[in-house]
N, CA, C and O atoms as a CHARMM CRD file, in Angstrom:
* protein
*
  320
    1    1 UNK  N     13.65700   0.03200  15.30300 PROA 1      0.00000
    2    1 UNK  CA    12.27400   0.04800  15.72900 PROA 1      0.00000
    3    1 UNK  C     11.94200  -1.30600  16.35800 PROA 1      0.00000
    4    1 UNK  O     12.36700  -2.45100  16.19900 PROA 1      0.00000
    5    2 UNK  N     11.12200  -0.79800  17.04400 PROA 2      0.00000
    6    2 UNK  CA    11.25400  -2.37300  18.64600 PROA 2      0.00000
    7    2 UNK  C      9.53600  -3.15700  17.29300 PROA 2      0.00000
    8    2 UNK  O      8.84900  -2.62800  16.41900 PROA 2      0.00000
    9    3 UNK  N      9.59900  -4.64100  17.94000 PROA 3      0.00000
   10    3 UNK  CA     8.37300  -5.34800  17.17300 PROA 3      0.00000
   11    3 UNK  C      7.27300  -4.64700  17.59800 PROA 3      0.00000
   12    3 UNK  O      6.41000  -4.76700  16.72900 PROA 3      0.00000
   13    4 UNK  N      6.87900  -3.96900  18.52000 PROA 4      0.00000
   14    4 UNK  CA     5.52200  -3.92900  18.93100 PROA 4      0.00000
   15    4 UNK  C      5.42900  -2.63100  18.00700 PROA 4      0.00000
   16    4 UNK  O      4.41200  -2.49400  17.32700 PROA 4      0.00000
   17    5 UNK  N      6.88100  -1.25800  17.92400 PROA 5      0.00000
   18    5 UNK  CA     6.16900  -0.61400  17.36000 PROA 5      0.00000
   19    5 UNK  C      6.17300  -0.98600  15.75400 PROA 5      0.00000
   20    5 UNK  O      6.33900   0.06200  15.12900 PROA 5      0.00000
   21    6 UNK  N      6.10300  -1.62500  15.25500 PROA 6      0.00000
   22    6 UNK  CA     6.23500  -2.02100  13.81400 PROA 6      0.00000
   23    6 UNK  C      5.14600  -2.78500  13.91700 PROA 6      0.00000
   24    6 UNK  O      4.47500  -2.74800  12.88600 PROA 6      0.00000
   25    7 UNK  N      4.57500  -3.67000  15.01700 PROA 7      0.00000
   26    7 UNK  CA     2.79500  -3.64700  14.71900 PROA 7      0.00000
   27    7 UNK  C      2.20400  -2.75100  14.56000 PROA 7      0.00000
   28    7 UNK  O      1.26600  -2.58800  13.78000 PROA 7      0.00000
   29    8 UNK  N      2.83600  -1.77600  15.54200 PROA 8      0.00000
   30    8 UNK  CA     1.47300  -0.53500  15.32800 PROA 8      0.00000
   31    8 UNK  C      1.46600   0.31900  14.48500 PROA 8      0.00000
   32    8 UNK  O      0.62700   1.21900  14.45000 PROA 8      0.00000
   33    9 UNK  N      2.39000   0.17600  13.67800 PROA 9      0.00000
   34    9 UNK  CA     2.51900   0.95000  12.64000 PROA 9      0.00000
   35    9 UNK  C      1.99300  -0.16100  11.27400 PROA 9      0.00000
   36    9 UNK  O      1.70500   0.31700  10.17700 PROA 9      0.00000
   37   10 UNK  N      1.94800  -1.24300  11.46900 PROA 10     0.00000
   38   10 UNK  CA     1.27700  -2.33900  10.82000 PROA 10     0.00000
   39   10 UNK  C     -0.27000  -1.66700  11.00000 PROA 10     0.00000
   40   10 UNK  O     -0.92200  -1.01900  10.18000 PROA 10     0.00000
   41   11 UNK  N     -0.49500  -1.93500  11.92100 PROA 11     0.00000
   42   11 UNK  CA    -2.12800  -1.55000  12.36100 PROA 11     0.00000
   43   11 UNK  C     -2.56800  -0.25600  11.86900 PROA 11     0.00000
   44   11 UNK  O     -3.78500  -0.09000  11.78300 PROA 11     0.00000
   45   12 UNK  N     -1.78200   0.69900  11.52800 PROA 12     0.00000
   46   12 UNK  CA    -2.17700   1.92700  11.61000 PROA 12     0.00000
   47   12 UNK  C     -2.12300   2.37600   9.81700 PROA 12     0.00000
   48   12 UNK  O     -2.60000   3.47200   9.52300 PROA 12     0.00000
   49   13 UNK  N     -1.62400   1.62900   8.86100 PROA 13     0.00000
   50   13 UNK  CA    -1.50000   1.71000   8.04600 PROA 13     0.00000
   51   13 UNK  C     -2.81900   1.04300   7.63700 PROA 13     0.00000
   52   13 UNK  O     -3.55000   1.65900   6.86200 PROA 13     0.00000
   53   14 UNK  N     -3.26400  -0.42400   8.19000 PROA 14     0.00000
   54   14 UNK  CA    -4.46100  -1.05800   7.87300 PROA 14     0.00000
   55   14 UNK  C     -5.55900  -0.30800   7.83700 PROA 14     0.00000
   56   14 UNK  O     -6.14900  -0.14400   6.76900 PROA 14     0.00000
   57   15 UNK  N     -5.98400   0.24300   8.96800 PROA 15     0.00000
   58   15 UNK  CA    -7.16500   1.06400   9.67300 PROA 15     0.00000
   59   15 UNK  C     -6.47600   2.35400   8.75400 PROA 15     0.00000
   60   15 UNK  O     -7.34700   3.11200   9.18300 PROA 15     0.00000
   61   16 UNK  N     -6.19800   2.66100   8.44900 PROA 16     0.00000
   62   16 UNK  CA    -6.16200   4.19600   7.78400 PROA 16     0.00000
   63   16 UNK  C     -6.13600   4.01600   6.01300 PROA 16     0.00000
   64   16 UNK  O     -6.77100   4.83100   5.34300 PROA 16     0.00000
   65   17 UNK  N     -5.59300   3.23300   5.53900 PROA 17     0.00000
   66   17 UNK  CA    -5.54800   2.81100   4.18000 PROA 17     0.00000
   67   17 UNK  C     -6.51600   1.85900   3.54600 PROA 17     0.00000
   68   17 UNK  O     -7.48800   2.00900   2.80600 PROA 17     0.00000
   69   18 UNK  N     -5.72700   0.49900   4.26300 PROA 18     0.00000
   70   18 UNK  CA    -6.38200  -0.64000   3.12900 PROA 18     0.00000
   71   18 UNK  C     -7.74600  -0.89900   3.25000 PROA 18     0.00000
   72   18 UNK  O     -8.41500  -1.00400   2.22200 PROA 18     0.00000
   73   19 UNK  N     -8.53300  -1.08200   4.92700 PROA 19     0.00000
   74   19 UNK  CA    -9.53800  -1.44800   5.52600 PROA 19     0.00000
   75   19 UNK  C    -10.50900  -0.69600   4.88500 PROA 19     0.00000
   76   19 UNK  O    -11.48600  -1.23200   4.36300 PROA 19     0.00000
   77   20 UNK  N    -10.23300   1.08100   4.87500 PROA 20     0.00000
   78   20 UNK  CA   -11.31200   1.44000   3.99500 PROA 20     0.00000
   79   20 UNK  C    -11.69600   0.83800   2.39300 PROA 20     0.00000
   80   20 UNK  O    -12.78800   0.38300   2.05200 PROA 20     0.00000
   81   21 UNK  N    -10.76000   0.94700   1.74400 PROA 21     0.00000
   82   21 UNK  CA   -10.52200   0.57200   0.59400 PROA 21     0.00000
   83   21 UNK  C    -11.51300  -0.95600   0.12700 PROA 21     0.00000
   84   21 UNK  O    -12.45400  -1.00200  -0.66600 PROA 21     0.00000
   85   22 UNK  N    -10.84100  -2.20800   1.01400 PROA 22     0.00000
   86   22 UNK  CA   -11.44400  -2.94800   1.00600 PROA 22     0.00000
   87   22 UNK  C    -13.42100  -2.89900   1.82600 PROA 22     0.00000
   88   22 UNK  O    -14.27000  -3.78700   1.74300 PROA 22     0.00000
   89   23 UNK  N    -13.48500  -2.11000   2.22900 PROA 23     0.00000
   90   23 UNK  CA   -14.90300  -2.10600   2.76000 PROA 23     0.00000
   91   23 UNK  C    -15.59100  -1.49900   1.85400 PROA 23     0.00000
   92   23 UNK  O    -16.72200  -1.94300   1.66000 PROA 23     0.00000
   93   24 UNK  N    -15.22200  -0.54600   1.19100 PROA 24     0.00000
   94   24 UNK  CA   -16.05900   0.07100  -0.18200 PROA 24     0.00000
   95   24 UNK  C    -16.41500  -0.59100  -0.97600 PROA 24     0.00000
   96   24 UNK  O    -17.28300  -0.28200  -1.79300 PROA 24     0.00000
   97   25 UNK  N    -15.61600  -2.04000  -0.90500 PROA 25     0.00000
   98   25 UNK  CA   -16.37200  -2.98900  -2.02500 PROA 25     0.00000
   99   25 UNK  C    -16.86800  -4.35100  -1.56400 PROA 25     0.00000
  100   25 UNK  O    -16.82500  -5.38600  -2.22900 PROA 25     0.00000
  101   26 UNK  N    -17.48200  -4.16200   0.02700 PROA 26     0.00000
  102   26 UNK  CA   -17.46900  -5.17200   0.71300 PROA 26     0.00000
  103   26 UNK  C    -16.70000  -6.55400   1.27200 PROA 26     0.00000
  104   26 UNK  O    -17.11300  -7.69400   1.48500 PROA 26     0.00000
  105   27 UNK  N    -15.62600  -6.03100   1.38300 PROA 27     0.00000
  106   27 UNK  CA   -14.38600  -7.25000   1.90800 PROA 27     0.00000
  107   27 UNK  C    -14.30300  -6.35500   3.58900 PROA 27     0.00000
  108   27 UNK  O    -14.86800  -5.50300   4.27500 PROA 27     0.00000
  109   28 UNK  N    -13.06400  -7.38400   3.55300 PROA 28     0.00000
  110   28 UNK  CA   -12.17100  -6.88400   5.15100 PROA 28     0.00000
  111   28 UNK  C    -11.37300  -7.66100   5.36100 PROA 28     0.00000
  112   28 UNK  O    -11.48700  -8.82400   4.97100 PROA 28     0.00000
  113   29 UNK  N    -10.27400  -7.18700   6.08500 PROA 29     0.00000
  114   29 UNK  CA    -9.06400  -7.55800   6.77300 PROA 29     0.00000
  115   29 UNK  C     -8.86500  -7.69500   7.71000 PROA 29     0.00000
  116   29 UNK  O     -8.89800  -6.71600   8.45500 PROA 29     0.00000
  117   30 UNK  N     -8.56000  -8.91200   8.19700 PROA 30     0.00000
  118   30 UNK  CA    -7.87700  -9.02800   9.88000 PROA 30     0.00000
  119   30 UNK  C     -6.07200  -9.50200  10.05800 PROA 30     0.00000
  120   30 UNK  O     -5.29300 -10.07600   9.29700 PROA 30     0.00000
  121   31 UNK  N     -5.96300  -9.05400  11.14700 PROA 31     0.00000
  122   31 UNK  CA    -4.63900  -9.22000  11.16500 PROA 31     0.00000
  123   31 UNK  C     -4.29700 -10.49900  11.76800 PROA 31     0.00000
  124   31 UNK  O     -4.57000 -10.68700  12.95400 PROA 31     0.00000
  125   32 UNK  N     -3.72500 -11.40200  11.06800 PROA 32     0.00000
  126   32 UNK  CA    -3.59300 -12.26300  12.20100 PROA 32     0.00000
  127   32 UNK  C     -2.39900 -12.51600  13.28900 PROA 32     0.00000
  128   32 UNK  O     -2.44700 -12.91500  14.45200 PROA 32     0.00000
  129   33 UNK  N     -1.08800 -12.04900  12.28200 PROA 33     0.00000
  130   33 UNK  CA    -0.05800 -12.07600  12.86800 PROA 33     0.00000
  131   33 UNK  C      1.14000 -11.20700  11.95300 PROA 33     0.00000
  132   33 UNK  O      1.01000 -10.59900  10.89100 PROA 33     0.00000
  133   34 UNK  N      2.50200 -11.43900  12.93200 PROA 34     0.00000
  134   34 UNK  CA     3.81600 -10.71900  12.35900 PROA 34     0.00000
  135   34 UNK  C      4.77100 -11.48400  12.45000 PROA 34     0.00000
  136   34 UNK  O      4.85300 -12.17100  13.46800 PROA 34     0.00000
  137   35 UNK  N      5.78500 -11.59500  11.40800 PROA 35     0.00000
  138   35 UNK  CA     6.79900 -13.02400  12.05200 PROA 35     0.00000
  139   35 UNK  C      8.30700 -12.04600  11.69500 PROA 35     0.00000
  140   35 UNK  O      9.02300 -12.21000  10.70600 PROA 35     0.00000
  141   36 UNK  N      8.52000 -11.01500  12.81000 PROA 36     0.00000
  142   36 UNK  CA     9.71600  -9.99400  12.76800 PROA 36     0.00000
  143   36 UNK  C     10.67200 -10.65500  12.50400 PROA 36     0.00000
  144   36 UNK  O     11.44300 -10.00200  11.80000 PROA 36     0.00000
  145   37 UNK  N     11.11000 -11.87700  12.76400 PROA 37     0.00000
  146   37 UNK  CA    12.45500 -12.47000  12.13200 PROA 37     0.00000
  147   37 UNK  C     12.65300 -12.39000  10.72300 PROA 37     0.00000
  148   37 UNK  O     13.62300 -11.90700  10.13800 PROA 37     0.00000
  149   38 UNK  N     11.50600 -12.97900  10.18200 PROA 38     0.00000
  150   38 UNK  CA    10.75500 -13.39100   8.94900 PROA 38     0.00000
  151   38 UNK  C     10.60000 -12.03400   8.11100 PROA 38     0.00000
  152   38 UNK  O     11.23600 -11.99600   7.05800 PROA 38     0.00000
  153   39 UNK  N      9.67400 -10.69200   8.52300 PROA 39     0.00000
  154   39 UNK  CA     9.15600 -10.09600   7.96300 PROA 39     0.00000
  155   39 UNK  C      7.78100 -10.49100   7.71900 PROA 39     0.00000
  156   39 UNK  O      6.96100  -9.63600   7.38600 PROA 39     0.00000
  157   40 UNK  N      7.45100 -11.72100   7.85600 PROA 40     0.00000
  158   40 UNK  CA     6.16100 -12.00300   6.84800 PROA 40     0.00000
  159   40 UNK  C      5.09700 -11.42000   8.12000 PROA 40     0.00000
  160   40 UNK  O      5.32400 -11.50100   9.32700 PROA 40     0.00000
  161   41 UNK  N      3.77200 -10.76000   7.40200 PROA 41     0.00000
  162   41 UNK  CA     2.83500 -10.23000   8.06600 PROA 41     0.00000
  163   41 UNK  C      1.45100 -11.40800   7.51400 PROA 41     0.00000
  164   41 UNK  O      0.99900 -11.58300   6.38200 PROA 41     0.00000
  165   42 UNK  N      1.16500 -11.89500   8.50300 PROA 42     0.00000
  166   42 UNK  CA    -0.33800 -12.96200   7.82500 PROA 42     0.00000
  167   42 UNK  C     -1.80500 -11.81000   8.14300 PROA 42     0.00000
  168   42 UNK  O     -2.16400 -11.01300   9.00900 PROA 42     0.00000
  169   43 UNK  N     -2.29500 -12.35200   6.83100 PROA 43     0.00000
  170   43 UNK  CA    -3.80000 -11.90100   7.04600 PROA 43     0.00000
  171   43 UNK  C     -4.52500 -12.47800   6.66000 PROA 43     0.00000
  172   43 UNK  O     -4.23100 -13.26600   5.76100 PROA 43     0.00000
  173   44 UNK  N     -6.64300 -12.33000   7.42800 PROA 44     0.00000
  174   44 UNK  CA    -7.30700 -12.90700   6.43500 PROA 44     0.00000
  175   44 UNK  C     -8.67600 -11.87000   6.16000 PROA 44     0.00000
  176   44 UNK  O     -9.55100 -11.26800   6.78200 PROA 44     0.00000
  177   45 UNK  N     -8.11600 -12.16300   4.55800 PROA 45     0.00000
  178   45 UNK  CA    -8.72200 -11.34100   3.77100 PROA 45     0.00000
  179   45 UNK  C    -10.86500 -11.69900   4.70500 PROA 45     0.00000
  180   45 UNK  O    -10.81700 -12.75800   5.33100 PROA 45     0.00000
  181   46 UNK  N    -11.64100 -11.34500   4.75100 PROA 46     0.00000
  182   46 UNK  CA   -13.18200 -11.36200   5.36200 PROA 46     0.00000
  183   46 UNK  C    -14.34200 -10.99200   4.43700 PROA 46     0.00000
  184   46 UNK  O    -14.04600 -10.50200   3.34800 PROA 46     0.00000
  185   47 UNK  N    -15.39500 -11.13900   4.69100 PROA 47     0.00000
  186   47 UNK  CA   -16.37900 -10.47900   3.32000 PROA 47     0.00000
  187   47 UNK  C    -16.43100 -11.04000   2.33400 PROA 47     0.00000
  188   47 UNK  O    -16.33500 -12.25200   2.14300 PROA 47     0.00000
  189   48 UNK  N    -16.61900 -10.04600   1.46100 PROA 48     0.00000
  190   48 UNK  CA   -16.70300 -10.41500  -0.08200 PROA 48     0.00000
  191   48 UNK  C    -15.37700 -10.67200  -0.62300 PROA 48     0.00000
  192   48 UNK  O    -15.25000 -11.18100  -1.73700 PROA 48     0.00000
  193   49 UNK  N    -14.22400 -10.29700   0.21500 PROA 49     0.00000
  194   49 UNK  CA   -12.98000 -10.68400  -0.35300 PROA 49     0.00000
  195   49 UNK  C    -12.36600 -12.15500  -0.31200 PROA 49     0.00000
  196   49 UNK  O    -11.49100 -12.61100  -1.05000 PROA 49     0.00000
  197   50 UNK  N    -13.17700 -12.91300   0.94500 PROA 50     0.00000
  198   50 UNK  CA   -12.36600 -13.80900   1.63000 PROA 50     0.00000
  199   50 UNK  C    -12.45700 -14.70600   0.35200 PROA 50     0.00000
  200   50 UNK  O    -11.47900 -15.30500  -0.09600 PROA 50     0.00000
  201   51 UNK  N    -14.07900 -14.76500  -0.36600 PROA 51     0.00000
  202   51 UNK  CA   -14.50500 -15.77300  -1.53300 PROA 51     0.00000
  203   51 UNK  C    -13.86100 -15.24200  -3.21600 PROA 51     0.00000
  204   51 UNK  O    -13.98600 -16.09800  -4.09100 PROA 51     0.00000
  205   52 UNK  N    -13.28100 -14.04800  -3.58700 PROA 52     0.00000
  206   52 UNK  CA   -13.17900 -13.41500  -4.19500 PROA 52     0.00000
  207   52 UNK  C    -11.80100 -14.10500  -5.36800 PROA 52     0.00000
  208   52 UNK  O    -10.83700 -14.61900  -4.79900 PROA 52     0.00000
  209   53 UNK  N    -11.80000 -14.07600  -6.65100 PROA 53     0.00000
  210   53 UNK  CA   -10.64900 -15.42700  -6.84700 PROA 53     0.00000
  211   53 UNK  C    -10.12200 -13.77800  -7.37800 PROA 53     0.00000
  212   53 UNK  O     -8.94100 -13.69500  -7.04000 PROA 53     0.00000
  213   54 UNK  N    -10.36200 -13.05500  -7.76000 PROA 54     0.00000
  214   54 UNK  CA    -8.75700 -11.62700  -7.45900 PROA 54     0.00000
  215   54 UNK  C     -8.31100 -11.46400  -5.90300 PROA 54     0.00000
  216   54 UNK  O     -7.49700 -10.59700  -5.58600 PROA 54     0.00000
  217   55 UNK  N     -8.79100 -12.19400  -5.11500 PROA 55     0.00000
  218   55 UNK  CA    -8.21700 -12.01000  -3.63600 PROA 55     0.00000
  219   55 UNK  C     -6.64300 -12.10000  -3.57900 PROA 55     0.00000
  220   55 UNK  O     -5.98400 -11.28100  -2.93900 PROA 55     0.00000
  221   56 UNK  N     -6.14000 -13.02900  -4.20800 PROA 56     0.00000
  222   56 UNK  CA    -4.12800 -13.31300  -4.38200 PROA 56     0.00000
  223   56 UNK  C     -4.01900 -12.21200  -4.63600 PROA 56     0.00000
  224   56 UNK  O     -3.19200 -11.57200  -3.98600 PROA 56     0.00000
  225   57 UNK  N     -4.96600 -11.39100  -5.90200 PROA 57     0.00000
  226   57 UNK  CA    -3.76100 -10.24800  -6.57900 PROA 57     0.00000
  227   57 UNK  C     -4.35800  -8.96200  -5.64500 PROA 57     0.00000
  228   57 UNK  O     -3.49700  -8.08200  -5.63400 PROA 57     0.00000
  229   58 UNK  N     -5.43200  -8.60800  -4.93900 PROA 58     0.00000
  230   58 UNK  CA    -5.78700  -8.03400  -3.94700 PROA 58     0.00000
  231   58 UNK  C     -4.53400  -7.98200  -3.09400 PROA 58     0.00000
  232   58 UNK  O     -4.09600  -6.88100  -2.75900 PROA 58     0.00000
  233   59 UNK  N     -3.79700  -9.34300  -2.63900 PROA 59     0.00000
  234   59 UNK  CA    -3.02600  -9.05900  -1.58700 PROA 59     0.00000
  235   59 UNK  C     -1.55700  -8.95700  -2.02800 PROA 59     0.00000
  236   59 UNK  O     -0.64600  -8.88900  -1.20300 PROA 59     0.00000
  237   60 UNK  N     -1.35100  -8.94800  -3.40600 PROA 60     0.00000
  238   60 UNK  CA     0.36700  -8.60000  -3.42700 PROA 60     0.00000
  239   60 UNK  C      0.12400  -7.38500  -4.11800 PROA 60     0.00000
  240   60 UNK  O      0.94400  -6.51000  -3.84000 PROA 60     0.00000
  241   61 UNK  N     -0.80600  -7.04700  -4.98200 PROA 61     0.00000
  242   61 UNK  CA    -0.63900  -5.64800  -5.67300 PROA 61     0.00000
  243   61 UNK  C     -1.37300  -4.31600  -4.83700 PROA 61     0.00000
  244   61 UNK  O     -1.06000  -3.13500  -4.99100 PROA 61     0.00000
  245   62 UNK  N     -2.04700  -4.65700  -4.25100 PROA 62     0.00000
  246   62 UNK  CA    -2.69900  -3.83400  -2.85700 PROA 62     0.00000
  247   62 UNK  C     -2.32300  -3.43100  -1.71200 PROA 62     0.00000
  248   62 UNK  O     -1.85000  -2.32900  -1.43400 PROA 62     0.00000
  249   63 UNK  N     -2.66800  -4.94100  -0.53100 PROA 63     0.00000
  250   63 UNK  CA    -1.92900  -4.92800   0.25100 PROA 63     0.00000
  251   63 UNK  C     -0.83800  -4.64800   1.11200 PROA 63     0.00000
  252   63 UNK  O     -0.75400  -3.95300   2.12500 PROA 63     0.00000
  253   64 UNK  N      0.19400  -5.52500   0.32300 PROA 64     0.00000
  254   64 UNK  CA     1.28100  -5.66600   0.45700 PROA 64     0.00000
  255   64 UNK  C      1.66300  -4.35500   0.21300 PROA 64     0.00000
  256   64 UNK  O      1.70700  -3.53300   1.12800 PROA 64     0.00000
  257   65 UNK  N      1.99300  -4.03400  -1.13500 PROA 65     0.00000
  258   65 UNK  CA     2.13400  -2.65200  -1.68900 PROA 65     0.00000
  259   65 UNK  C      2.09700  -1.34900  -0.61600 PROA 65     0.00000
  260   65 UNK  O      2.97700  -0.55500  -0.28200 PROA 65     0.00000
  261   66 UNK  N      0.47600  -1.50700  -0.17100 PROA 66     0.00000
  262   66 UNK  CA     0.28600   0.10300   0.71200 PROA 66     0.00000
  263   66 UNK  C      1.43400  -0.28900   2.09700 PROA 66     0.00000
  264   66 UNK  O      2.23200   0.54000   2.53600 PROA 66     0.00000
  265   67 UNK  N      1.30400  -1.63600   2.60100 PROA 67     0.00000
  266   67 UNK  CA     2.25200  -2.03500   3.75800 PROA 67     0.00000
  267   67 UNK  C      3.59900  -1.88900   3.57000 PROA 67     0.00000
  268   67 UNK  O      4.14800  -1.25800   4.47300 PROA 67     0.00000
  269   68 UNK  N      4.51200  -2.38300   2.42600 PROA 68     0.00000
  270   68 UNK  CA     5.82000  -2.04400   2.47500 PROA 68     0.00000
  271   68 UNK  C      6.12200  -0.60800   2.42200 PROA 68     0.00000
  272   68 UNK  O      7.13000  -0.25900   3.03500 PROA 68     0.00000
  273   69 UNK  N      5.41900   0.32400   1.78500 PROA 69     0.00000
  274   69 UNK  CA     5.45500   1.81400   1.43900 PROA 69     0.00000
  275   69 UNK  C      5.50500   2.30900   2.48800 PROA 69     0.00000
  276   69 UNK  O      6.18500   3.33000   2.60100 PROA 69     0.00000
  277   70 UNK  N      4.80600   1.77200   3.64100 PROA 70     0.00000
  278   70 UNK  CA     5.07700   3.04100   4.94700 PROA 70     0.00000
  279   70 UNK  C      5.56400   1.86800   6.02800 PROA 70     0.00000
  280   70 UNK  O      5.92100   2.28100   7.13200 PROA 70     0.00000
  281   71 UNK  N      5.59900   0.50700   5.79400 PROA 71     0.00000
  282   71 UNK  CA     6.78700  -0.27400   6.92800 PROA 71     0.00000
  283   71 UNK  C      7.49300  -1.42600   6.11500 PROA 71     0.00000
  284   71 UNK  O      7.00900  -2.43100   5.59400 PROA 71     0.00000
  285   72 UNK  N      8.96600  -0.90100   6.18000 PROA 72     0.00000
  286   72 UNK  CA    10.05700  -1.53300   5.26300 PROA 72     0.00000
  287   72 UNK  C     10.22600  -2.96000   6.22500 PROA 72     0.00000
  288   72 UNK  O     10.86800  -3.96300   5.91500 PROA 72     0.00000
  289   73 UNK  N      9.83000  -2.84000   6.86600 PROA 73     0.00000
  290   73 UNK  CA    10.23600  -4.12500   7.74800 PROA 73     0.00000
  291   73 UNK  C      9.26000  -5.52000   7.26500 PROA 73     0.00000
  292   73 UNK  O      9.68700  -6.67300   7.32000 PROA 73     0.00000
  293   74 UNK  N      8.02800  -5.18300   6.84300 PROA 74     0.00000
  294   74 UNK  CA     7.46700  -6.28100   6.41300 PROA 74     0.00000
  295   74 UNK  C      7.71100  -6.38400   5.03000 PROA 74     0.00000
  296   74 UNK  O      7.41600  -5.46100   4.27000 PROA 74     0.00000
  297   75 UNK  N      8.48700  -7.96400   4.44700 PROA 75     0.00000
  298   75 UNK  CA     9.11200  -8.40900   3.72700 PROA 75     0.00000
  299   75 UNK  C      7.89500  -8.59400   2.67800 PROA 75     0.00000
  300   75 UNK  O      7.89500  -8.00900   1.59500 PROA 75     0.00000
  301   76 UNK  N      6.97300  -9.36300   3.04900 PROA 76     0.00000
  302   76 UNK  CA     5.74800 -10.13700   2.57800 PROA 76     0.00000
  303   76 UNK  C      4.90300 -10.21000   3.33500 PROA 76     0.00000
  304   76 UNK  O      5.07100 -10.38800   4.54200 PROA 76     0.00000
  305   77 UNK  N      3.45400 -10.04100   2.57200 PROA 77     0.00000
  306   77 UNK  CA     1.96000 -10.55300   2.89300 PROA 77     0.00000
  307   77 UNK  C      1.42200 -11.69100   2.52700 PROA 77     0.00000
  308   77 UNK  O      1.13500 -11.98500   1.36600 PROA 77     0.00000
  309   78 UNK  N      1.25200 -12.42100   3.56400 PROA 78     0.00000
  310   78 UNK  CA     0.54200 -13.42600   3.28000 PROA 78     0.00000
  311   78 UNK  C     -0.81200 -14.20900   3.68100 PROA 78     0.00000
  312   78 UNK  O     -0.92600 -14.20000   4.90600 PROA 78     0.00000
  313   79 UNK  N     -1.57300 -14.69100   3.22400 PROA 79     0.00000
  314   79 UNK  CA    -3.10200 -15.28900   3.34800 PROA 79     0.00000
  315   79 UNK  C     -3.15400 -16.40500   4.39900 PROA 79     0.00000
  316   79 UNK  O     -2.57900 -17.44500   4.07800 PROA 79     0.00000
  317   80 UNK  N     -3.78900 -16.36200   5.68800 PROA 80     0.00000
  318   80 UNK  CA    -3.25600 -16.89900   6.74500 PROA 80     0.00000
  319   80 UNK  C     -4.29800 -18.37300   6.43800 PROA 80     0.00000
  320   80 UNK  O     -4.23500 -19.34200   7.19400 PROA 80     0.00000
């Protein structure tokens, strides 16, 4: 799978999964980047999440989680 489509399958997992998830309790997610060598995917958490001190475990038990489940290619999430 070429990088761009493993963004969009990055993207498409966000907008269909986590984004809702996190907006139900007033947060949000932006993407900031992908580092395909790496695996690592950066984000920043927005909202009520950005200030939130469960925000770390938001992003490895959440996050991360719904992202590796449908793209094996991202290794790790991380807080940009």
């Amino acid at each position: 799978m070429s990088e761009v489509e493993v963004i969009e399958k990055i993207k498409g997992v966000v907008d269909s999964e986590i984004r809702p998830m996190l907006e139900s309790h007033g947060g949000g997610i932006d993407l900031v980047g992908f580092d395909a060598a790496k695996g690592v995917l950066s984000v920043q958490l927005t909202g009520g999440c950005c200030g939130c001190p469960g925000a770390q475990a938001t992003l490895s038990n959440m996050v991360e989680r719904v992202v590796q489940r449908t793209v094996p290619e991202v290794r790790e999430v991380v807080r940009a």
